[in-house]
FIDOTI-575254 format. One record per residue: residue number from 0; x, y, z of N, C-alpha, C, CB in turn; residue in one letter. Coordinates in steps of 0.02 Angstrom, whole numbers, plus 32768, in hexadecimal, padded with zeros to 4 digits. Atoms other than C-alpha are relative to their C-alpha. Glycine has a CB too. Layout:
<nodes>
   nr   n_X   n_Y   n_Z  ca_X  ca_Y  ca_Z   c_X   c_Y   c_Z  cb_X  cb_Y  cb_Z  rest
  NUM     X     Y     Z     X     Y     Z     X     Y     Z     X     Y     Z     A
...
</nodes>
This chain:
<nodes>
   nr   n_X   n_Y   n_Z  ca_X  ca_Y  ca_Z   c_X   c_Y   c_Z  cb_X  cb_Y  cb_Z  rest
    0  803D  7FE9  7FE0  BE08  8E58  31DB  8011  8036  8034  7FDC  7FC5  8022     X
    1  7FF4  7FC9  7FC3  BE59  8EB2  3268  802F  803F  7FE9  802A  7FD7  8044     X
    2  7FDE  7FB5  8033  BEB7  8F25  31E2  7FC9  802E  7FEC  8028  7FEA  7FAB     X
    3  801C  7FE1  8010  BE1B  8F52  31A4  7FDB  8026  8041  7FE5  7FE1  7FD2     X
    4  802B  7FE0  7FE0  BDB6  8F7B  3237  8028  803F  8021  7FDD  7FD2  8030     X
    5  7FDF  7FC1  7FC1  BE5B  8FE4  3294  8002  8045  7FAD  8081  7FDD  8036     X
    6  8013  7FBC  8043  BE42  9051  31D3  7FC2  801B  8020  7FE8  7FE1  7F9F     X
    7  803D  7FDA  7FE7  BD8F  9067  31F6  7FF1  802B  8056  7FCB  7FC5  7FF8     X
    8  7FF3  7FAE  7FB4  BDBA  90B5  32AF  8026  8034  7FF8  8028  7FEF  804B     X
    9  7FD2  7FB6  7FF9  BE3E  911E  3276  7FD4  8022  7FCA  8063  7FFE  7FE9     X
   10  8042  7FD5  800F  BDB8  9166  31F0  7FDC  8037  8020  7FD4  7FDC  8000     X
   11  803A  7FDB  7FF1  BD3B  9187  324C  8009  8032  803B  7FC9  7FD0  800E     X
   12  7FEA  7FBA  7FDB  BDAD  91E4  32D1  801F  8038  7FDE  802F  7FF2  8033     X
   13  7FE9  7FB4  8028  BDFF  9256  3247  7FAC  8019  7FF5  803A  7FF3  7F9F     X
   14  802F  7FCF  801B  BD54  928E  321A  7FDA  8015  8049  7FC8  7FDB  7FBF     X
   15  8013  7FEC  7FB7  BD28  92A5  32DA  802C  802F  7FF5  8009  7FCF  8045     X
   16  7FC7  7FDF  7FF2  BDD1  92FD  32EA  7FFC  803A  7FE3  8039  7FE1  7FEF     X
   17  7FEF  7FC5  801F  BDDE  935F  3253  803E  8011  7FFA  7FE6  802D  8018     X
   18  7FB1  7FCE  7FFA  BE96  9376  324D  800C  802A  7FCB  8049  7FD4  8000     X
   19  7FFB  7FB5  8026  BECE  9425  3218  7FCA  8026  7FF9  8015  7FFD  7FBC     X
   20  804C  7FD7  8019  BE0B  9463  321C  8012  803B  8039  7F9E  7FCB  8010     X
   21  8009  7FD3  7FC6  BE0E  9501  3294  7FC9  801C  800A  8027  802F  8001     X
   22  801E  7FF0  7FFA  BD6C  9519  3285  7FC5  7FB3  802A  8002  8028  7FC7     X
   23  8005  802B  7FD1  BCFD  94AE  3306  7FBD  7FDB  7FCB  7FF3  8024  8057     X
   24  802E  8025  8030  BC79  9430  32B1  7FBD  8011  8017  8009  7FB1  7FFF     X
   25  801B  7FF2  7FE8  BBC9  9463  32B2  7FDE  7FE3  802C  7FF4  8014  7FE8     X
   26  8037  8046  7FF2  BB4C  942C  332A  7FBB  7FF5  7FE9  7FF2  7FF9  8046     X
   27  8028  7FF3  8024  BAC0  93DE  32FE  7FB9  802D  8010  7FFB  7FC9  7FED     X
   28  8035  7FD3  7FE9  BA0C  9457  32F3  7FC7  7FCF  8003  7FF2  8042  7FD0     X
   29  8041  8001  7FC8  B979  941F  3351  7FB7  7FEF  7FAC  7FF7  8078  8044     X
   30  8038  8005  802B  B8EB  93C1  32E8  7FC5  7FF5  8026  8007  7FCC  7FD1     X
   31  800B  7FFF  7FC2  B85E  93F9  3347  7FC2  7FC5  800A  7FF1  804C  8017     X
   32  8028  8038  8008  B7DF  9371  3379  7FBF  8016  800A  8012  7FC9  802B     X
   33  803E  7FE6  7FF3  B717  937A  3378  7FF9  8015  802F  7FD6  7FE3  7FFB     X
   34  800B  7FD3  7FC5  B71D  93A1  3421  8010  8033  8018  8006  7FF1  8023     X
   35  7FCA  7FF5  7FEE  B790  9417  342B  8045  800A  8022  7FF6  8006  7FFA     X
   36  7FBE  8020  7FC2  B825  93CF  34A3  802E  8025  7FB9  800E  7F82  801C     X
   37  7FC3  7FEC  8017  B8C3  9443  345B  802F  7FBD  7FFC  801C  8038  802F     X
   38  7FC5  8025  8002  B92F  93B4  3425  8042  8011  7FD4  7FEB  7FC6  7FEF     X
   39  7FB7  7FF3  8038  B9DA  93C3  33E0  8019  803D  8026  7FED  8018  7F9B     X
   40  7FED  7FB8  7FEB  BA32  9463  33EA  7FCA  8039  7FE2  804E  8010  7FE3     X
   41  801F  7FDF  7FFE  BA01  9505  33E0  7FE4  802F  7FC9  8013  800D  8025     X
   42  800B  7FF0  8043  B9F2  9537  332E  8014  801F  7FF0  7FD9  800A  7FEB     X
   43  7FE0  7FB6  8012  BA2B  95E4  3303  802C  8016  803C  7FC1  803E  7FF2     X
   44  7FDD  7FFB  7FC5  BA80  95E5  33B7  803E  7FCD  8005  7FCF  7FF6  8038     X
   45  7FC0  8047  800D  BAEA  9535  3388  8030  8018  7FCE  7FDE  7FAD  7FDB     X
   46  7FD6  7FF7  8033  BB30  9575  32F1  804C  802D  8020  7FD1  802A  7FC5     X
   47  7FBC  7FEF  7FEE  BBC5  95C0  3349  8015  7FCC  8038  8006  804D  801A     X
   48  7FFB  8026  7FCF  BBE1  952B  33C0  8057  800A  7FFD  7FDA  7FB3  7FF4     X
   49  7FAE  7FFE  7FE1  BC91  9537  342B  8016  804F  7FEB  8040  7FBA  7FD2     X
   50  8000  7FBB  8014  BC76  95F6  33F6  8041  8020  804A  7F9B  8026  8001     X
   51  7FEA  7FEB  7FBC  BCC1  9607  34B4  8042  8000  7FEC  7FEF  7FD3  8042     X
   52  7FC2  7FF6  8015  BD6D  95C8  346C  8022  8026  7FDE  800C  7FE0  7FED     X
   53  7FE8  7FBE  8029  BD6C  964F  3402  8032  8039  8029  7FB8  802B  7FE9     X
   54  7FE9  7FBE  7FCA  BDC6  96BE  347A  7FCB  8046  8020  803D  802B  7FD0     X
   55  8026  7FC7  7FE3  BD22  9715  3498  7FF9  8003  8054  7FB7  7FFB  7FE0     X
   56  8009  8008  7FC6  BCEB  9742  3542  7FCE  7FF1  800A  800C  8024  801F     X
   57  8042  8009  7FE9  BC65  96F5  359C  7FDC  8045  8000  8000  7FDF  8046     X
   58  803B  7FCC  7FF9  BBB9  975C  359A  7FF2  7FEC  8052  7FB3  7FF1  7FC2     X
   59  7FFB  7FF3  7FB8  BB98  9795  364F  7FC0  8004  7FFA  8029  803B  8022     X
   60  8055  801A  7FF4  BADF  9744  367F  7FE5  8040  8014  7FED  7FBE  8043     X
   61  801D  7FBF  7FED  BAB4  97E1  36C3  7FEA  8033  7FC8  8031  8021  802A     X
   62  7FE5  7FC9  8037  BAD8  9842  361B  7FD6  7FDB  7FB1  8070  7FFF  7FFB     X
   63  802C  802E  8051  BA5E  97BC  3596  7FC3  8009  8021  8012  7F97  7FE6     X
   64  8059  8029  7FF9  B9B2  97C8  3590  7FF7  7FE7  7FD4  7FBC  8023  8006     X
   65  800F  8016  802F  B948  9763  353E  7FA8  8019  7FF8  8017  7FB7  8006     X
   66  803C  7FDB  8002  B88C  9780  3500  7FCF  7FC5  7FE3  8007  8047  7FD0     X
   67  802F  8037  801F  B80A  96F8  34E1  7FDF  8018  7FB5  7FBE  7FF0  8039     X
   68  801A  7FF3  8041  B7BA  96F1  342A  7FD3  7FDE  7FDF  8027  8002  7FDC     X
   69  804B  8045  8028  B71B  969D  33C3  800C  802C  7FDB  7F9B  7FE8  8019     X
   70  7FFA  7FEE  804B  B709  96AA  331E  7FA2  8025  7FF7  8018  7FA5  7FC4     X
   71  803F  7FE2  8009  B65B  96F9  333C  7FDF  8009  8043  7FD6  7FD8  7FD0     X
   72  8016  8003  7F9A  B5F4  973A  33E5  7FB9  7FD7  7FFF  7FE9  8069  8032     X
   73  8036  802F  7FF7  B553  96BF  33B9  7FFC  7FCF  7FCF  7FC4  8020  8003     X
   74  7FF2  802C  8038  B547  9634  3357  7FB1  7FDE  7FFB  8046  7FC5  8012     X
   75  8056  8023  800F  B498  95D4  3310  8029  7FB5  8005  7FC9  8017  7F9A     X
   76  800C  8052  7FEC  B47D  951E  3335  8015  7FEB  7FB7  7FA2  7FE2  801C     X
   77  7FDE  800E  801A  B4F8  94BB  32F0  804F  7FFA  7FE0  7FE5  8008  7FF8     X
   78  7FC7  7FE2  8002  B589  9523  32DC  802F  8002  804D  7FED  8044  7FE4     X
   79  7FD9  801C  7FDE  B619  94F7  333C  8033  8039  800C  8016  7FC1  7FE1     X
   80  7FF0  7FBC  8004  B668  959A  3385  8061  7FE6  7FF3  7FDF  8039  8056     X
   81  7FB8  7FF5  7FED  B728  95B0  3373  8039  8021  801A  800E  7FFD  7FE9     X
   82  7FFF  7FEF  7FD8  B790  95D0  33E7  8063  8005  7FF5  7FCF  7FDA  8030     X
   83  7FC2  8002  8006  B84B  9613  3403  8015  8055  802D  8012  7FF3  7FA7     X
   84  7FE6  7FD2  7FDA  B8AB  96A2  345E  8049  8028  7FE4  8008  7FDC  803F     X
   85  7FB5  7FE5  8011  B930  972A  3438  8030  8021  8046  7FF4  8044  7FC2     X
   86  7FE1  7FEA  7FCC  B9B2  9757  3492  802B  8047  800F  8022  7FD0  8007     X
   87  7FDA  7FC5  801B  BA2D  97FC  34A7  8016  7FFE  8041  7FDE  8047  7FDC     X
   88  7FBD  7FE2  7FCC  BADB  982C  34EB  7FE0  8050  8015  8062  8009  7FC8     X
   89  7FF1  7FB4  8002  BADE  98CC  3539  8042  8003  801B  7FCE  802F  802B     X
   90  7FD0  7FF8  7FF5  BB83  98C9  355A  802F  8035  7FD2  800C  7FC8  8005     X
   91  7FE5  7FE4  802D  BC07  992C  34F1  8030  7FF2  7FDB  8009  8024  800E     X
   92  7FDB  8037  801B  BC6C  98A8  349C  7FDB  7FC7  7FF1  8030  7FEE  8028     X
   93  8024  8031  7FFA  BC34  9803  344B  800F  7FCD  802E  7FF9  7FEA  7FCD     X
   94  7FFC  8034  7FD5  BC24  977E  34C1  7FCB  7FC6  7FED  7FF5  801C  8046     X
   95  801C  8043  8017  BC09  96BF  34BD  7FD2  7FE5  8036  803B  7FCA  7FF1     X
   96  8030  8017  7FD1  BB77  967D  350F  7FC2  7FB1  7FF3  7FD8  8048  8006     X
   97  8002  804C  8008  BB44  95C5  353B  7FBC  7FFB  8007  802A  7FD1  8035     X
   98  804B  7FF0  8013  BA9D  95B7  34F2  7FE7  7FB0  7FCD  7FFE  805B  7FC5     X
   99  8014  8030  8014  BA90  9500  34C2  7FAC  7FED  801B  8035  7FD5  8011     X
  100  803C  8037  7FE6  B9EA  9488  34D1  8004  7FE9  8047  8002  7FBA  7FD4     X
  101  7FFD  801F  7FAB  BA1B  9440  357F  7FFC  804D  8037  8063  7FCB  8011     X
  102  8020  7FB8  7FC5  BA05  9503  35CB  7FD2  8028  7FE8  8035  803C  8017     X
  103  8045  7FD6  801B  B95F  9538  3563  7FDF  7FDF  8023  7FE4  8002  7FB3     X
  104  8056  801E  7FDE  B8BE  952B  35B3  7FD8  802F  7FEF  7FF3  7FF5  8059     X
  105  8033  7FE5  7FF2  B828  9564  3576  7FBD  7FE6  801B  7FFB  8019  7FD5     X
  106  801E  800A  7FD8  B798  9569  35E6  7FAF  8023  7FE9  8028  8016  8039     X
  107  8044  7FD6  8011  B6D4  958F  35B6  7FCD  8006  8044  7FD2  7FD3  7FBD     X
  108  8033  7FF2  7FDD  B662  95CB  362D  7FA7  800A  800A  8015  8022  8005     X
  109  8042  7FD6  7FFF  B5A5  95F2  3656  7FEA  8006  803C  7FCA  7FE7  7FDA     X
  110  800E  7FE8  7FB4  B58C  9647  36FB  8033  7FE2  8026  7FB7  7FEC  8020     X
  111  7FC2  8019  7FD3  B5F1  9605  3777  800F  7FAA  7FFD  7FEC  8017  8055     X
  112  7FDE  8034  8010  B5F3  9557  3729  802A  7FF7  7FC5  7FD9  7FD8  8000     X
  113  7FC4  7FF5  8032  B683  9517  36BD  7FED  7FCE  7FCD  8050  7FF3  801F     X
  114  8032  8039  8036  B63C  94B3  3624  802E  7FE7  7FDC  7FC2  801F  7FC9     X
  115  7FC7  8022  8046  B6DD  9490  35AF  803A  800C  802A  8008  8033  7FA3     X
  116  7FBC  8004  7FF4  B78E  9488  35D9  802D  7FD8  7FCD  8007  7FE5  803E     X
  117  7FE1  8021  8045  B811  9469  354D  803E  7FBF  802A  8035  8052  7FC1     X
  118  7FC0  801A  7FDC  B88A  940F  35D9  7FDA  7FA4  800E  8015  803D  805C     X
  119  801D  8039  7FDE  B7F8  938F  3614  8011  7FAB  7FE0  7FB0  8012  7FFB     X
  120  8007  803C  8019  B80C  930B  3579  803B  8014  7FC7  7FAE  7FE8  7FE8     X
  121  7FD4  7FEB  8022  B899  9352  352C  8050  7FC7  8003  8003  804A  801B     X
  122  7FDC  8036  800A  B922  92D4  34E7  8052  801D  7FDF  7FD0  7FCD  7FCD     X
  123  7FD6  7FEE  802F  B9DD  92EE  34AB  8016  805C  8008  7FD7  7FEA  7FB8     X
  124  7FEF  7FBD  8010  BA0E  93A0  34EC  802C  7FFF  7FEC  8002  802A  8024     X
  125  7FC2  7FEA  8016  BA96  93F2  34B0  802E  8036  800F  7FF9  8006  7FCF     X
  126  7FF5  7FD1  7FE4  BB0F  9467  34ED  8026  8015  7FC7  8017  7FFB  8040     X
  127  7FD6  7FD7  803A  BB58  9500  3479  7FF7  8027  800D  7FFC  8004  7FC2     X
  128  7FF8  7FB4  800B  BB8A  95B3  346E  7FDE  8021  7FC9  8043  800F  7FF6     X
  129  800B  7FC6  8028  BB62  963E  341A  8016  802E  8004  7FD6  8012  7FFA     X
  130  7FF8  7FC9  7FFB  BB9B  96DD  33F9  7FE1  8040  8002  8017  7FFE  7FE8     X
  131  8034  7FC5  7FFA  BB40  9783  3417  801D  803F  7FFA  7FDD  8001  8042     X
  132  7FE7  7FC9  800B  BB6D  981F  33E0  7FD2  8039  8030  8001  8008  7FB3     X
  133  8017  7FD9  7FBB  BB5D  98B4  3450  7FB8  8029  7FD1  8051  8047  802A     X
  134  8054  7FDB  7FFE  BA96  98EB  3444  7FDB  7FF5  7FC3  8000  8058  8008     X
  135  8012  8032  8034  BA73  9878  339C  7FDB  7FC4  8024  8043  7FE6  7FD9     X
  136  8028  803A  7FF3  B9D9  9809  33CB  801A  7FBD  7FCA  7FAC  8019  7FF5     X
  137  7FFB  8045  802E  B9F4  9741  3391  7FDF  7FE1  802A  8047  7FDB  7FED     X
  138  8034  8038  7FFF  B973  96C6  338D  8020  7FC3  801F  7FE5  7FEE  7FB6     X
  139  7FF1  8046  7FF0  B969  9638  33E0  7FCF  7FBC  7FCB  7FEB  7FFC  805B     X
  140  8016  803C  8027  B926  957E  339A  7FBA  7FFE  7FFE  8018  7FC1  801B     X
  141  804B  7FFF  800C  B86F  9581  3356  7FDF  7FBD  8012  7FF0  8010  7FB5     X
  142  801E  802B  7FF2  B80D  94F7  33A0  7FA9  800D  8000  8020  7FEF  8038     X
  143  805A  7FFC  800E  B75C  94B9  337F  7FDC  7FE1  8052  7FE1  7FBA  7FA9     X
  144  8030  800D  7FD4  B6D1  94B0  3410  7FEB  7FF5  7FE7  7FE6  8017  8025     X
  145  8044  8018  8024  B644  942C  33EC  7FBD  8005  8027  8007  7FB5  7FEE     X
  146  8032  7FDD  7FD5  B5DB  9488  3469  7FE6  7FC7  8029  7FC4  8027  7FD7     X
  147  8015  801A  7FC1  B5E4  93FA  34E9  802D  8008  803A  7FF3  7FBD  7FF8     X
  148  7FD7  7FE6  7FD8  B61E  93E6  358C  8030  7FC9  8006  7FE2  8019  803B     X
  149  7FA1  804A  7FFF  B6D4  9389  35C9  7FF0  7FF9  8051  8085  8035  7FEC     X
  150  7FDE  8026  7FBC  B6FC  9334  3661  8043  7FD6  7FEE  7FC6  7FC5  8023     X
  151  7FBB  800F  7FFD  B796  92F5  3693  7FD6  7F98  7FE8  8037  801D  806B     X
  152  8023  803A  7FEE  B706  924D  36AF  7FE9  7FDE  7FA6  7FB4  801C  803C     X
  153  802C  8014  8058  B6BE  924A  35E2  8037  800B  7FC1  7FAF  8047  7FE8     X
  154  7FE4  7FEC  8034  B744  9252  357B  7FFD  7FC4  7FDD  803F  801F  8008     X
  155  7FFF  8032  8033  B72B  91A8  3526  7F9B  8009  7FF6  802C  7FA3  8022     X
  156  8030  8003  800F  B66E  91CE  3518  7FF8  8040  7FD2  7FDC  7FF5  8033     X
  157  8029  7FA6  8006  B602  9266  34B9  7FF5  802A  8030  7FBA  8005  7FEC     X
  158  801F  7FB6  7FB4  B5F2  9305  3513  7FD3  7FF7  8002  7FFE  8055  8002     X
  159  8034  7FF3  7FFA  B55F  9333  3547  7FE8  8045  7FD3  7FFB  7FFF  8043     X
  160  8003  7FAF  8028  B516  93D6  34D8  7FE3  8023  803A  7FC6  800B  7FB0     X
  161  8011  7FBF  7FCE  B506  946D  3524  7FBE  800C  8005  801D  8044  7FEA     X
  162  8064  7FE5  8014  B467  94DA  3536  800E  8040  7FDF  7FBB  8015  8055     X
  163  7FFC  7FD3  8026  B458  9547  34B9  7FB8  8049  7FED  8012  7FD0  7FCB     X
  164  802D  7FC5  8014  B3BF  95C5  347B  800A  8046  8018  7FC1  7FF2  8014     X
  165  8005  7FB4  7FE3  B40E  9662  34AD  8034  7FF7  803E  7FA6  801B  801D     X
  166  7FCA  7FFC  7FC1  B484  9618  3531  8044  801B  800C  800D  7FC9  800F     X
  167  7FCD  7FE5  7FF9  B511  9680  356C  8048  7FD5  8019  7FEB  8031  8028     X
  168  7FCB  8037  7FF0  B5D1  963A  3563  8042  802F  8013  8010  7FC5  7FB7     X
  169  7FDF  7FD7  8015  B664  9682  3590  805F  7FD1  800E  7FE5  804D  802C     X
  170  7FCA  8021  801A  B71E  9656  3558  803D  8020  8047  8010  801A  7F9D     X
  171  7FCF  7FE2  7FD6  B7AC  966C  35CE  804B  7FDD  7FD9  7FEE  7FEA  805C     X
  172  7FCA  8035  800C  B86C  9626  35AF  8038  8029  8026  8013  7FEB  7FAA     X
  173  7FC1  7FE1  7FC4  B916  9624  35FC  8037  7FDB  7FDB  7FF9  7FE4  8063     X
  174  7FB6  8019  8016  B9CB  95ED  35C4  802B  7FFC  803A  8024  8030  7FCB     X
  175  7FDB  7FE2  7FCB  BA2F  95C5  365E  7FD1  801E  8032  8030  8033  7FE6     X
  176  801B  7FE0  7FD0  BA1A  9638  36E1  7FCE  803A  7FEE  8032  8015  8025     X
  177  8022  7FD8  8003  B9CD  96BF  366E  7FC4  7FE8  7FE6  801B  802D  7FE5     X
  178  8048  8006  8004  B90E  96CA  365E  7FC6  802C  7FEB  7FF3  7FF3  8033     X
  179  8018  7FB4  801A  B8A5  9749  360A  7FD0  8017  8040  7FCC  7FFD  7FAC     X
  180  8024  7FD7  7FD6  B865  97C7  366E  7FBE  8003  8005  800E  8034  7FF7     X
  181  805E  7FF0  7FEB  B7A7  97AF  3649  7FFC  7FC5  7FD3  7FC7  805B  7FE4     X
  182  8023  8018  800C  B738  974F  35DD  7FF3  8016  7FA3  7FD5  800B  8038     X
  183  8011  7FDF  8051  B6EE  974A  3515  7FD0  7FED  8024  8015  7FE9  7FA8     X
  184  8035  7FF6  800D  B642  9748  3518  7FE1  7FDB  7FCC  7FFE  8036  7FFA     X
  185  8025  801B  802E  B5DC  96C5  34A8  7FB0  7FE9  800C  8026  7FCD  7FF0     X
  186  803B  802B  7FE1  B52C  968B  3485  7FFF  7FCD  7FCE  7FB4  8026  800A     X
  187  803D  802A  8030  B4DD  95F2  3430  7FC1  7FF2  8000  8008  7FCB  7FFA     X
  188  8046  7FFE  7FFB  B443  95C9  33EF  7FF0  7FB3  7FDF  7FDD  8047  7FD6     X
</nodes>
């Protein structure tokens, strides 16, 4: 009995381990939930995870922007906008930059109140790299809004729905310390 179980630990640490792999295991991508809380990693931003070990150089926060994104600027009742952000080096070399789930936040607005937040009920971040080539936009993780609102207070209940017929929304996000410089612009109806 105790032969078999010290097999089944050394198993399941070679396939943790990997011996001889030099390439790092992926992590996993972000399945996003009705509400949309970013869980997991970061999707198209995870796929190079430990990219940093690469011998690249860090990306210099000063030197990435990023740019909020919807998959449309109004949406009709019903439709569930989607939501995600790209990013870009301007640097002049590629550099690796730490762009997991545990430092995304996106943030929806209408006027000076804050109606969504992807951080509020968000479960399971993840931290990972990416790589960015110098002045090559890359996407970040597509998540669905169900056009209600979050609190840190309702996350085991239903949101509340928004107000919609024409109501103005607007998308912000940040990775870390960087944060897009402005706003997208949405309506629903």
């Amino acid at each position: 009995m105790g032969l078999g179980l010290l097999a089944v630990i050394i198993v399941v640490v070679l396939i943790i381990v990997r011996p001889g792999s030099t390439t790092p295991a992926p992590t996993p991508t972000p399945t996003p939930t009705s509400s949309g809380a970013a869980e997991g990693g970061a999707t198209e931003a995870d796929t190079e995870a430990g990219a940093g070990a690469s011998g690249l150089v860090a990306c210099d926060p000063a030197k990435v922007t990023l740019e909020p994104m919807t998959d449309a600027t109004d949406y009709q009742a019903g439709v569930a906008p989607q939501l995600w952000f790209t990013m870009k080096s301007t640097m002049t070399e590629p550099c690796s930059f730490a762009a997991g789930s545990d430092l995304q936040k996106y943030v929806i607005t209408s006027g000076d109140e804050v109606i969504w937040s992807s951080t509020d009920c968000q479960t399971d971040p993840q931290a990972a790299t990416t790589t960015l080539q110098p002045g090559v936009p890359k996407e970040g993780p597509r998540i669905t809004w169900d056009r209600t609102r979050s609190s840190p207070d309702t996350c085991d209940v239903p949101g509340e729905q928004v107000t919609a017929g024409g109501a103005s929304y607007h998308l912000e996000v940040a990775v870390g310390d960087v944060e897009s410089p402005g706003s997208r612009q949405f309506l629903l109806y």
